[in-house]
Each structure stands twice: as C-alpha cells, then as structure tokens.
N, C-alpha and C positions, 0 to 999 in steps of 0.2 A: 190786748187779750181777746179771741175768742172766744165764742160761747161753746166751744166743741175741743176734746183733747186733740192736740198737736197732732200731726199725719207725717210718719215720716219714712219715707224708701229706700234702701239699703240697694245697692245695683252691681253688682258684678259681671263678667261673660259669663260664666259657668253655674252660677248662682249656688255653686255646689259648698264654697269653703269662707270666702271672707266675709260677704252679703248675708249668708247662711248664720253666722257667729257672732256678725252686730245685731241684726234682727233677735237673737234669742236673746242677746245680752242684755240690749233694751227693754225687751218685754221682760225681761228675770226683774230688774232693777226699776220699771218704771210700772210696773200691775198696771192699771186701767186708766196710769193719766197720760199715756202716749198711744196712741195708734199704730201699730209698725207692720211693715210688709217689708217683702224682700222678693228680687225675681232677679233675671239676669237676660241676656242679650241673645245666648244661646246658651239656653238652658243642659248642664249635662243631664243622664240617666237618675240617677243617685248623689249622695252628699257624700264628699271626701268623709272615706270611712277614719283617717287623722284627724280631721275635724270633729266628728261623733265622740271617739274615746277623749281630744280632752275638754269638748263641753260638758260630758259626763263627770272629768273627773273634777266640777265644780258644782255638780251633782242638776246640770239641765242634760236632760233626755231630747236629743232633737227629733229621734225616732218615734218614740212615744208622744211626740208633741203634734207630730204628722207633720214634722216639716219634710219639704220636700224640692226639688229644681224647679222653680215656674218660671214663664216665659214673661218678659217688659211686655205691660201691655201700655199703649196711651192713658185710657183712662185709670191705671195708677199712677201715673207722673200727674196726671192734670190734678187727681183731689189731694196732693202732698204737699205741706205746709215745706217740706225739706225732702231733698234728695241727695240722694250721699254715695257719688259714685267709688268706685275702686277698681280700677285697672280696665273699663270698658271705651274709655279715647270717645272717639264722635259717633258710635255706636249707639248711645244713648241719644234717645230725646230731648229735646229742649222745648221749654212753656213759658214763655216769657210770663213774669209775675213769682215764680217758684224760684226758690231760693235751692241753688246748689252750691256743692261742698265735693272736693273729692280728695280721699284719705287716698296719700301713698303711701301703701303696704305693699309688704311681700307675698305673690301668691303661694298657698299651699299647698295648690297641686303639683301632687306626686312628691310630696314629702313625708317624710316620718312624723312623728307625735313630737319629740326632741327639736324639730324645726318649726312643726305646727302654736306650741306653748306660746313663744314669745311672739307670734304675729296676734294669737288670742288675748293675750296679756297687751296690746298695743292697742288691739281694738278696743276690749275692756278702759280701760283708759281715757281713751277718745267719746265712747260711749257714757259715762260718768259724767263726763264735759258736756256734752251734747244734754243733756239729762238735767243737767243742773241749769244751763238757759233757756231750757225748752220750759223745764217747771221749776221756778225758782223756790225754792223753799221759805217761808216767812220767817221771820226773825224769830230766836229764842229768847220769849217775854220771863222766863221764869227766872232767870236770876237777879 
C-alpha cells in the first residue's frame, strides 16, 4: 500500500474514443481513490462525438467534464502506478518499474453509437476489474 491513491494512464493514438472512456469510467466509479489521466500519442482535434453521446447516455458528460485530446507526455508515464495502453503498439513509452497493461479493444473511430456501446461496455468491465485491485474493498463485517 501507498500513502497516495493509485495513478493510473489510459493511452490510446487518438486519445479521442477508447482512453477517453476508461478515464471517465474510472473517475465515475472510483471518486477520489484513484488518480486517472488519459492522453494519447497523437492526440486528435476533439473526442469521437460516438463516444460523447453514449458516455452521456450513462449520464457522464465528458464535454462538461473538460475532457479533451492531450498529448503522452513522459512525465505522465513516469508518476503512474499503471498504464493501460489500447491500440498505440511501441508508440508508447516504457519506464521500467510501471506496471503495463494493454486492453484489446475495438477502436471507435468512425463508428456509429450502435458500434460505439459494446466497446463502452467492455471497457466499463475491464474498468470495474481494474478498480477493484487497485482498491480493494474491506470485508463486510455486518452480518
């Protein structure tokens, strides 16, 4: 255990749709006992507006949250307890000591919402998992 919540980097090339989705996922389900950021390799303009409508439709605003495309910088890979690439190959950084992970998923881009769901729902998923070793829950003494 540390003395500081978990740090953990979501990495995609476009940072616009899969990175974008775990990052809010985490933060939705984890309030303030995870650290999360999210960037990408080459970052796009804007976030897959597929992406938008079905975080929305689990009612996270990623608009309103000010997320947005940022660029991998080093010093996020260096202070991330986990990095969790998705579809960015040897593009990414490596820090020896950081613990990596890379989900294969199906990218979004240039999908409909109907394609978009179940990569959301996979992530969603993955993110639960991740969530539940990063901070374990204590046993339930009540019954």
């Amino acid at each position: 255990m540390t003395d500081h919540p978990p740090e953990v980097l979501f990495v995609c090339v476009h940072n616009a749709g899969r990175s974008q989705m775990a990052a809010a996922l985490l933060a939705h389900h984890a309030g303030d006992t995870v650290t999360v950021r999210s960037a990408g390799t080459a970052p796009a303009a804007s976030i897959n507006p597929a992406v938008v409508e079905v975080m929305a439709e689990l009612g996270i605003d990623l608009l309103a949250a000010g997320a947005r495309p940022k660029r991998l910088e080093d010093a996020a890979v260096d202070a991330s307890d986990v990095v969790i690439t998705m579809g960015c190959g040897d593009e990414c950084p490596f820090y020896p000591g950081t613990r990596y992970l890379d989900w294969q998923l199906d990218d979004p881009a240039g999908q409909g919402v109907d394609a978009v769901r179940p990569i959301r729902d996979q992530i969603d998923q993955r993110v639960r998992a991740l969530l539940a070793e990063l901070v374990p829950q204590p046993p339930d003494r009540s019954t």
